[in-house]
Rosetta silent file (secondary structure, phi, psi, omega in degrees, C-alpha in Angstrom):
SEQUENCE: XXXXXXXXXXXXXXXXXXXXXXXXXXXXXXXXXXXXXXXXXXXXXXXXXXXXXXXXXXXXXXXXXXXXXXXXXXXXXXXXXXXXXXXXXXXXXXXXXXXXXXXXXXXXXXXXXXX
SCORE:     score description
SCORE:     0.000 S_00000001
   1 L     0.000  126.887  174.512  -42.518  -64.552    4.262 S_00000001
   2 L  -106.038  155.099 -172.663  -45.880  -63.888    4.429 S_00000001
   3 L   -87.838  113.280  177.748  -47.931  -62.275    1.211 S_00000001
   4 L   -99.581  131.852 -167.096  -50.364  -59.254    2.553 S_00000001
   5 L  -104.658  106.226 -147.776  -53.131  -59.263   -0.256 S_00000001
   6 L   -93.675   86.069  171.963  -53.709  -55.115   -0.596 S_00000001
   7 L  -119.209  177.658 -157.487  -57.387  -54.204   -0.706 S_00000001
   8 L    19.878   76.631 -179.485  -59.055  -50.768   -0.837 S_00000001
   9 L   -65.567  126.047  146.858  -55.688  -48.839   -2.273 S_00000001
  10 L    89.610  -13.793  174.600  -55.605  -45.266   -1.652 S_00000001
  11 H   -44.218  -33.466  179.285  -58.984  -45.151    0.209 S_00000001
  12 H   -55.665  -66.316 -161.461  -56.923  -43.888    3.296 S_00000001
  13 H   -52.500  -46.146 -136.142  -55.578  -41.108    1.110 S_00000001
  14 H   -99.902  -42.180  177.184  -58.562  -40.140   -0.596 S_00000001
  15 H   -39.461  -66.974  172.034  -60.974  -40.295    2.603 S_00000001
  16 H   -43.126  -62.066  172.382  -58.340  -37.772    4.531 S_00000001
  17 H   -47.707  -54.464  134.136  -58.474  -35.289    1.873 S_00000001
  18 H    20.051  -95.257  158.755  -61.757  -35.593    1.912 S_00000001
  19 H   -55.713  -60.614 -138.482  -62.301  -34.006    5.353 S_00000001
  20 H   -74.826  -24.373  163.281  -59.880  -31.893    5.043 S_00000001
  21 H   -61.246  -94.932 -129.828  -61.755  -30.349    1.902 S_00000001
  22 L   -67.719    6.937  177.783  -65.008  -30.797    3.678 S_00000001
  23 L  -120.761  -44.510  163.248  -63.793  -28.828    6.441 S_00000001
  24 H   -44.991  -67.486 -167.779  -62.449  -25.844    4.153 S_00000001
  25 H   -40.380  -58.354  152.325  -66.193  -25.884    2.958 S_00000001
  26 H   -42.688  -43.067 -165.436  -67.403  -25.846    6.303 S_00000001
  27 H   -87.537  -46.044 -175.398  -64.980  -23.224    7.869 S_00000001
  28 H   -79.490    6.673  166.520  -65.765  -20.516    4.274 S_00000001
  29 H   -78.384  -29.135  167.808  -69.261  -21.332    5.028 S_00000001
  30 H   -43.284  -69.361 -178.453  -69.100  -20.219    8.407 S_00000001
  31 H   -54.676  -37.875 -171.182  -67.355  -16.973    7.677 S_00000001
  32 H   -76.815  -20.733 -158.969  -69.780  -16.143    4.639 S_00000001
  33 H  -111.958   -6.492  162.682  -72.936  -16.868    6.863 S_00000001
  34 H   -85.399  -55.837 -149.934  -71.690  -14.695   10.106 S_00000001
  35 H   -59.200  -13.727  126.790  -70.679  -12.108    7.516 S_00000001
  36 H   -26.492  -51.214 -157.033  -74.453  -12.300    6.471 S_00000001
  37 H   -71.920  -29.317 -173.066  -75.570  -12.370    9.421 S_00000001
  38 H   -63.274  -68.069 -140.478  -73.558   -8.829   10.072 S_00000001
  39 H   -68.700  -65.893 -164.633  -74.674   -7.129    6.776 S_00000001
  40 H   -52.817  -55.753 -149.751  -78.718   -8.309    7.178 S_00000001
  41 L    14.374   93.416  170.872  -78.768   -8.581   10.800 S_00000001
  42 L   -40.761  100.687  163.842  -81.840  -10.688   11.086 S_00000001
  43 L  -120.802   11.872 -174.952  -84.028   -9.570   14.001 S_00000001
  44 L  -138.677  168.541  164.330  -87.178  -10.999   12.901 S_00000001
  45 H   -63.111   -2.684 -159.846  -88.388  -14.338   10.907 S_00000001
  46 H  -112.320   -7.585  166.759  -89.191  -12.571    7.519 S_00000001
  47 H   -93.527  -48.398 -179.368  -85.422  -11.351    7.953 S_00000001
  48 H   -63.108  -43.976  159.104  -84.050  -14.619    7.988 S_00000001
  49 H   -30.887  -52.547  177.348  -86.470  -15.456    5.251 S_00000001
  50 H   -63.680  -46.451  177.458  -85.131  -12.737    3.485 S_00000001
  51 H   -59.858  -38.223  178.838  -81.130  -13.557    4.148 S_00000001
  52 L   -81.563  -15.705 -153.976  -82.133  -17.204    2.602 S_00000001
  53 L   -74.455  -44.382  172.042  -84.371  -15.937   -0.246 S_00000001
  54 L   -81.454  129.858  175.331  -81.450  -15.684   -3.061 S_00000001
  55 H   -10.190  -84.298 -148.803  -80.831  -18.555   -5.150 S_00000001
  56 H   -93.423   23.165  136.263  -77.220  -18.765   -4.142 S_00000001
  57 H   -67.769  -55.912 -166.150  -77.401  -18.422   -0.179 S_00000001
  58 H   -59.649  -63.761 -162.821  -79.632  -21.444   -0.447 S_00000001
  59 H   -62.433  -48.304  175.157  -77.215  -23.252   -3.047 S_00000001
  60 H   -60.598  -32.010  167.615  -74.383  -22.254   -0.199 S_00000001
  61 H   -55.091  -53.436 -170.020  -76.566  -23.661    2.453 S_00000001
  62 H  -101.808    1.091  145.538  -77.002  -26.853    1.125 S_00000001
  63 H   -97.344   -1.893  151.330  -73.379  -27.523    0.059 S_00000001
  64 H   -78.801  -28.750  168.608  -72.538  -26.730    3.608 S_00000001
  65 H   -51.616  -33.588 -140.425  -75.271  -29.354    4.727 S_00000001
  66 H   -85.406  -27.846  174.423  -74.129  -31.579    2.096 S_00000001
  67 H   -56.744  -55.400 -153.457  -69.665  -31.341    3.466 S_00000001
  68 H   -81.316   11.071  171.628  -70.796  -31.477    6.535 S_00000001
  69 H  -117.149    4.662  154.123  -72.503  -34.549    6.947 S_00000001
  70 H   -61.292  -34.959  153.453  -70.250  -36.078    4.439 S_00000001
  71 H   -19.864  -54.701  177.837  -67.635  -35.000    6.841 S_00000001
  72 H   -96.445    3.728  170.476  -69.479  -36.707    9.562 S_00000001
  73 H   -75.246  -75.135 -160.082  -69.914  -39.656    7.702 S_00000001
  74 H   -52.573  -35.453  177.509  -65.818  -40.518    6.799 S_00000001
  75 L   -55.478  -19.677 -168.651  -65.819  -39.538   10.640 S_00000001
  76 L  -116.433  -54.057 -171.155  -68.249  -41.917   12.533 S_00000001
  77 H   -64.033 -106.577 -152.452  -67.116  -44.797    9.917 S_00000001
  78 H   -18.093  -79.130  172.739  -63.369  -44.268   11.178 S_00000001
  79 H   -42.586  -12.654  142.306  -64.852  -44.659   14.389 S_00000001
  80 H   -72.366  -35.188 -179.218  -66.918  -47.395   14.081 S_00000001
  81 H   -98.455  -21.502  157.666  -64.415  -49.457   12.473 S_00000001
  82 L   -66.159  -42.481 -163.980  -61.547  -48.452   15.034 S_00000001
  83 L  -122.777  -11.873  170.142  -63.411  -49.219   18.248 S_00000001
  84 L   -96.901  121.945 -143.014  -66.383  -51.535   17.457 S_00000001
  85 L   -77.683  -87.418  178.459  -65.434  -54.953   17.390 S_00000001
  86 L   -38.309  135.458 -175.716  -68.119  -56.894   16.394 S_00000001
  87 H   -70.030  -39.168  174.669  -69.069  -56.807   12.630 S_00000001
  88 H   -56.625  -37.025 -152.622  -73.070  -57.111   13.256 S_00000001
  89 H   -84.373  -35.934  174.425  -72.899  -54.134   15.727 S_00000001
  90 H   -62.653  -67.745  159.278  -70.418  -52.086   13.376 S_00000001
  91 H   -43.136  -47.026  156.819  -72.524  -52.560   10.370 S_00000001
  92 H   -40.617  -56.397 -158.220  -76.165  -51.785   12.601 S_00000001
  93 H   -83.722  -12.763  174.440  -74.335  -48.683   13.527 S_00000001
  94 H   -83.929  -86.043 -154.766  -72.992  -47.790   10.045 S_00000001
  95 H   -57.632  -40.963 -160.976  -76.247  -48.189    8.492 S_00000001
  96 H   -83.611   -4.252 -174.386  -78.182  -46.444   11.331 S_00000001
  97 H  -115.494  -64.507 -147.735  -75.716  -43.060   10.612 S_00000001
  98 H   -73.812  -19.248  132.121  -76.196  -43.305    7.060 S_00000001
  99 H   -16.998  -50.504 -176.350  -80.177  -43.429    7.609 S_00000001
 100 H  -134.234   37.380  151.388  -80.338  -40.540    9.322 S_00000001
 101 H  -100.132  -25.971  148.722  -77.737  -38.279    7.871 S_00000001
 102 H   -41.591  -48.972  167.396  -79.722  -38.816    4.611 S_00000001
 103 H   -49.414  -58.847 -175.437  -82.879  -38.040    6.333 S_00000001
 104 H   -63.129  -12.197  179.718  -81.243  -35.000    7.875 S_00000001
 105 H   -60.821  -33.978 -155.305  -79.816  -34.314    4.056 S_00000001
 106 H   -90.311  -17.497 -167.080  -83.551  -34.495    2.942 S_00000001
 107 H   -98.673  -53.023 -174.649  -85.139  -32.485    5.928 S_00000001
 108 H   -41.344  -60.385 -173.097  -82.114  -29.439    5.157 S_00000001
 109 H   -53.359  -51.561  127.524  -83.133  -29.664    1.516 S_00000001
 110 H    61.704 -117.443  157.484  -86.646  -29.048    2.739 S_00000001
 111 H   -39.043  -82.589  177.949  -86.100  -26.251    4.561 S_00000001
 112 H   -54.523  -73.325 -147.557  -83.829  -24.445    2.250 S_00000001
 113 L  -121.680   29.376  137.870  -86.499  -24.469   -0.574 S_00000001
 114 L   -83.300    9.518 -155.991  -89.849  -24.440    1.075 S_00000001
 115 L   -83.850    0.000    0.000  -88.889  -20.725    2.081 S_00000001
């Protein structure tokens, strides 16, 4: 018999949920920001300016930046660790996603409160 040695318990579990809450996040952000888009309807820049201008559009903004590139993080790491063999190339490519969804985290953030 051989003894399988168990490491990172429940990580599966907790990852999966994960998305699928980061996808909920995603999907009522979606709804809330056409139904913005309906109410303001934005035809100029100083209208979108305006649609972003309260505190808690902005605050809505940037916890839809922040599921979705957590989202696309547990997503490219599945995918990286499913189809790329090699450990150097897996690890380049892990670190090279987390690099520049943090950048794009820091460029949203930004955005949202240079308005």
């Amino acid at each position: 018999m051989v003894d399988r040695i168990v490491t990172g318990a429940h990580y599966g579990l907790r990852d999966w949920l994960a998305q699928r809450i980061t996808a909920l996040v995603v999907a009522a952000y979606a709804i809330l920001f056409v139904g913005a888009v309906l109410v303001c309807s934005p035809d100029s820049h100083a209208d979108w300016q305006a649609m972003f201008a309260p505190l808690w559009m902005r605050l809505a903004s940037f916890v839809f930046f922040f599921s979705l590139f957590w989202h696309a993080w547990i997503g490219m790491r599945d995918i990286f660790m499913d189809y790329v063999k090699s450990a150097a190339a897996r690890l380049s490519l892990q670190v090279l996603t987390i690099v520049l969804l943090v950048a794009y985290m820091a460029w949203a953030a930004q955005i949202l409160w240079s308005m």
